[in-house]
VEXDREN-2710 file (C-alpha; in Angstrom, 1 decimal):
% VEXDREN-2710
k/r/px/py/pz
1/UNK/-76.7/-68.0/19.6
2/UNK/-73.9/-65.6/18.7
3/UNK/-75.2/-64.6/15.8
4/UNK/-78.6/-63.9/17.1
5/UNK/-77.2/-61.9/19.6
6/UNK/-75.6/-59.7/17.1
7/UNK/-78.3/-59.7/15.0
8/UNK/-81.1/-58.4/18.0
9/UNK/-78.1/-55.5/19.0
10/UNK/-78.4/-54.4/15.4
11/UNK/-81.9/-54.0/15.3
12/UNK/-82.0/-52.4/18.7
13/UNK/-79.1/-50.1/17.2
14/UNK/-81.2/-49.6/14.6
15/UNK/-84.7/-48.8/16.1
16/UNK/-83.3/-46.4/18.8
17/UNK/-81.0/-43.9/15.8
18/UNK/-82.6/-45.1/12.5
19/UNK/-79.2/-46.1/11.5
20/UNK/-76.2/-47.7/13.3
21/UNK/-73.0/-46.3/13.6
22/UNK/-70.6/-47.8/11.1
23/UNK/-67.9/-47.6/13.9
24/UNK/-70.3/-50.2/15.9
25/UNK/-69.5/-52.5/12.9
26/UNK/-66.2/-51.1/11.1
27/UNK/-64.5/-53.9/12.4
28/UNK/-66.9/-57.0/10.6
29/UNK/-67.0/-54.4/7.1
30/UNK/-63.0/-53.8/7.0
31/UNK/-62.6/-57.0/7.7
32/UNK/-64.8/-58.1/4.5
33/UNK/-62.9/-55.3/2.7
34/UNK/-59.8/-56.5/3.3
35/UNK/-60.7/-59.6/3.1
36/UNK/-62.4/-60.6/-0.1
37/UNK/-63.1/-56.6/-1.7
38/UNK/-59.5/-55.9/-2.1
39/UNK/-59.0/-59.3/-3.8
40/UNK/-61.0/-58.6/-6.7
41/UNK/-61.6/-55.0/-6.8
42/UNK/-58.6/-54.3/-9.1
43/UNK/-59.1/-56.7/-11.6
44/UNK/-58.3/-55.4/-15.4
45/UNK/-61.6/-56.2/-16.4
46/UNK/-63.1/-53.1/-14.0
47/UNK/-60.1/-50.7/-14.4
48/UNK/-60.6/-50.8/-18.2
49/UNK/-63.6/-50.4/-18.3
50/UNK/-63.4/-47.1/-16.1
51/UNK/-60.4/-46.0/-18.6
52/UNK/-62.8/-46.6/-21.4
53/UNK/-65.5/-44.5/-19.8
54/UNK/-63.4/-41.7/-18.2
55/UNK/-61.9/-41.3/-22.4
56/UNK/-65.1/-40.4/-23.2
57/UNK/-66.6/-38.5/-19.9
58/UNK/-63.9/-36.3/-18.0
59/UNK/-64.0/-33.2/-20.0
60/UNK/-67.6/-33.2/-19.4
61/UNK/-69.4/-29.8/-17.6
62/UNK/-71.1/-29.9/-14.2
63/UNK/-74.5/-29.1/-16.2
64/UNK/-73.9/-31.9/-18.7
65/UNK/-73.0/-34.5/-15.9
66/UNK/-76.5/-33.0/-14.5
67/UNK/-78.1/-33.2/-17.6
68/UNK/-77.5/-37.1/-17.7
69/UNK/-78.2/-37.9/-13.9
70/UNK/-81.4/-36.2/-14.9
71/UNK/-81.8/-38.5/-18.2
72/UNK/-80.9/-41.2/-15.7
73/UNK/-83.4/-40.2/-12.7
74/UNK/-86.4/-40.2/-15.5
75/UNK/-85.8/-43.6/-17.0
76/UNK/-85.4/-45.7/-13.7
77/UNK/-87.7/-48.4/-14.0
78/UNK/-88.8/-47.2/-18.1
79/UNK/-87.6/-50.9/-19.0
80/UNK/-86.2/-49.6/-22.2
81/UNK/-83.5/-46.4/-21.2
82/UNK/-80.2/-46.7/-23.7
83/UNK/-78.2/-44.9/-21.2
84/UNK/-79.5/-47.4/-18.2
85/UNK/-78.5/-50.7/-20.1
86/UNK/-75.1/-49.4/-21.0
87/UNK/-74.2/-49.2/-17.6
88/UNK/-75.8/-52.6/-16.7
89/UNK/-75.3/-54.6/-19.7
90/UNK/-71.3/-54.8/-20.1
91/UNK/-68.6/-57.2/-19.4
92/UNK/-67.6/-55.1/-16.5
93/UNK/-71.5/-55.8/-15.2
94/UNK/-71.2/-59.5/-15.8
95/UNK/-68.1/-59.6/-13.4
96/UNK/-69.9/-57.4/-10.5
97/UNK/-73.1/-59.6/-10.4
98/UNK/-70.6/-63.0/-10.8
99/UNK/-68.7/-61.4/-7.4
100/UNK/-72.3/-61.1/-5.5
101/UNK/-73.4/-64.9/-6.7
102/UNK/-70.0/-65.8/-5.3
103/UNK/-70.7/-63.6/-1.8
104/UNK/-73.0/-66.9/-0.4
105/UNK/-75.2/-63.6/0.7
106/UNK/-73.0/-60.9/2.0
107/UNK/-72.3/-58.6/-1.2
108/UNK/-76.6/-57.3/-2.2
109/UNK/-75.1/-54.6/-4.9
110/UNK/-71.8/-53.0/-6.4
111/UNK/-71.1/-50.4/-8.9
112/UNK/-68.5/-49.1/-10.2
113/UNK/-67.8/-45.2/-11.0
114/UNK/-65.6/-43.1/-13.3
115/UNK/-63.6/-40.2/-12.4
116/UNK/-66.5/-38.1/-12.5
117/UNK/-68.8/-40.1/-10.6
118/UNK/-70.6/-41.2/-13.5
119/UNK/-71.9/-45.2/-13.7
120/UNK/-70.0/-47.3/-15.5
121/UNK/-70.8/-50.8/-14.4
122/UNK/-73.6/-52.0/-12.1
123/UNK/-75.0/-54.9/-10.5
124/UNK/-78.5/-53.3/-10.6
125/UNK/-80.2/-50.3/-11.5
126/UNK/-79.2/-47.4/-8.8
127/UNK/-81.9/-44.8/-8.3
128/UNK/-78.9/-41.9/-9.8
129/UNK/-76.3/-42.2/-12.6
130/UNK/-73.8/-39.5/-10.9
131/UNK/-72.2/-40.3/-7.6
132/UNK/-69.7/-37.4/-7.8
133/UNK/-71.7/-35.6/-5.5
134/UNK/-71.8/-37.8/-2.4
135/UNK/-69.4/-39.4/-0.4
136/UNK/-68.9/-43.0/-1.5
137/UNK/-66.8/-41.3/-4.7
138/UNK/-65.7/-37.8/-2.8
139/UNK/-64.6/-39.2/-0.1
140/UNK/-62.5/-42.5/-2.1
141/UNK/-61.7/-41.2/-5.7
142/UNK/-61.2/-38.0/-4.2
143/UNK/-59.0/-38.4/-1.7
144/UNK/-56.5/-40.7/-3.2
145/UNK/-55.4/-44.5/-3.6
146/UNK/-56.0/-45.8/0.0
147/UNK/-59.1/-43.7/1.0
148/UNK/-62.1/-46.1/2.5
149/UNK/-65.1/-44.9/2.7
150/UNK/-67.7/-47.1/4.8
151/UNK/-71.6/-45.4/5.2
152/UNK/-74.1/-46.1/7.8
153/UNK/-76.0/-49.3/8.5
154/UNK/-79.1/-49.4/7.8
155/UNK/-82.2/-51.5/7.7
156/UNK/-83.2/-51.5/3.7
157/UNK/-86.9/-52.4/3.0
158/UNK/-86.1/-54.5/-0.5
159/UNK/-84.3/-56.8/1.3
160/UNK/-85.6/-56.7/4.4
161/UNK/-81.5/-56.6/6.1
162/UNK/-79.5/-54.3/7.4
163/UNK/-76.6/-53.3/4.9
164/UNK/-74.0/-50.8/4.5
165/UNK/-72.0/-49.9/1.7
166/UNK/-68.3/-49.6/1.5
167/UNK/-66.5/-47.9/-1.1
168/UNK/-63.0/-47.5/-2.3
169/UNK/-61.3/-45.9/-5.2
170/UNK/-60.1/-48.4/-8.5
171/UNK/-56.1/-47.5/-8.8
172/UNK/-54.4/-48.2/-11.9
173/UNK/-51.8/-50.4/-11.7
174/UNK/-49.2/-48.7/-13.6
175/UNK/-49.5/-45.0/-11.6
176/UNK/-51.1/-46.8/-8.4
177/UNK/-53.5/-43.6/-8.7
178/UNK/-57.3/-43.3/-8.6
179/UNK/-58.7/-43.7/-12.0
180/UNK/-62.8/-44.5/-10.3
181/UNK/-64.5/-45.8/-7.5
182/UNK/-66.2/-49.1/-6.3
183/UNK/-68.6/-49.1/-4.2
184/UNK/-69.9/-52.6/-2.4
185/UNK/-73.6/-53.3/-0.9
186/UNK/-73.1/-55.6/2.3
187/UNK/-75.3/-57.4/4.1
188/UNK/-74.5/-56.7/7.9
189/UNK/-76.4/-58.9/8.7
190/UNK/-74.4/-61.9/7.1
191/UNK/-70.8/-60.8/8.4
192/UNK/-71.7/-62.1/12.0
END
């Protein structure tokens, strides 16, 4: 009955602002973060793999990083896109989608980005290859090692639940300083 009860004042949230408030659930998603997140989230597997890409990525231009979110934004859903599968077809990849199989449910997506807010592992295909420009990376990677960034709930038509994502910087280990950004799809829905 509990969980129904927090299920109907989520839709009613919902319904009345188009989005709930993440403070009317910050307490269920920090909880998860803290929880299970934090306990995989700096595994070696992810942090090289954002070395790897940052090598090869952080000397790039505004207009170049443009240039390839535009590349990106054109091959969503092309089935063949060289830059698309790099970012989904990788070791680093393999581990995200083996944390959401383990969720039972709660975890729909993660991604992980590199100090530019370029992809460099995902779950799934995201509609954009650069997240530099909003605040799941400005607002973590940006603002140093402890920095949470948790976005609005909201009802997503794919899945047909209410998710939110929560996102964090990647910290290497030796420096304890942001080298990327995670960001984690939950399922609102499932935290109750």
């Amino acid at each position: 009955m509990k969980i129904k009860l927090c299920i109907a004042a989520l839709a009613a949230a919902v319904t009345v602002a188009g989005h709930a408030h993440a403070n009317d659930f910050e307490p269920a998603l920090r909880g998860y973060l803290e929880n299970e997140i934090r306990q995989w989230s700096g595994e070696s597997i992810l942090v090289s793999a954002i070395q790897a890409q940052n090598a090869k990525t952080s000397g790039l231009s505004e207009p170049e990083i443009l240039e390839l979110d535009n590349t990106w934004r054109n091959e969503v859903g092309n089935g063949n896109s060289e830059i698309i599968n790099q970012v989904l077809n990788n070791s680093a990849a393999d581990f995200l989608r083996g944390v959401i199989e383990q969720s039972g449910g709660v975890v729909t997506e993660v991604f992980l980005m590199d100090s530019v807010g370029l992809n460099v592992a995902a779950s799934g295909t995201t509609s954009d290859y650069w997240q530099g420009d909003e605040a799941k990376h400005s607002e973590t990677y940006d603002v140093g090692p402890d920095a949470v960034h948790i976005g609005a709930v909201e009802f997503d038509e794919s899945s047909q639940t209410f998710q939110a994502q929560v996102s964090i910087p990647i910290n290497d280990p030796a420096t304890n300083m942001p080298v990327g950004a995670l960001t984690v799809g939950l399922n609102a829905e499932a935290l109750f």
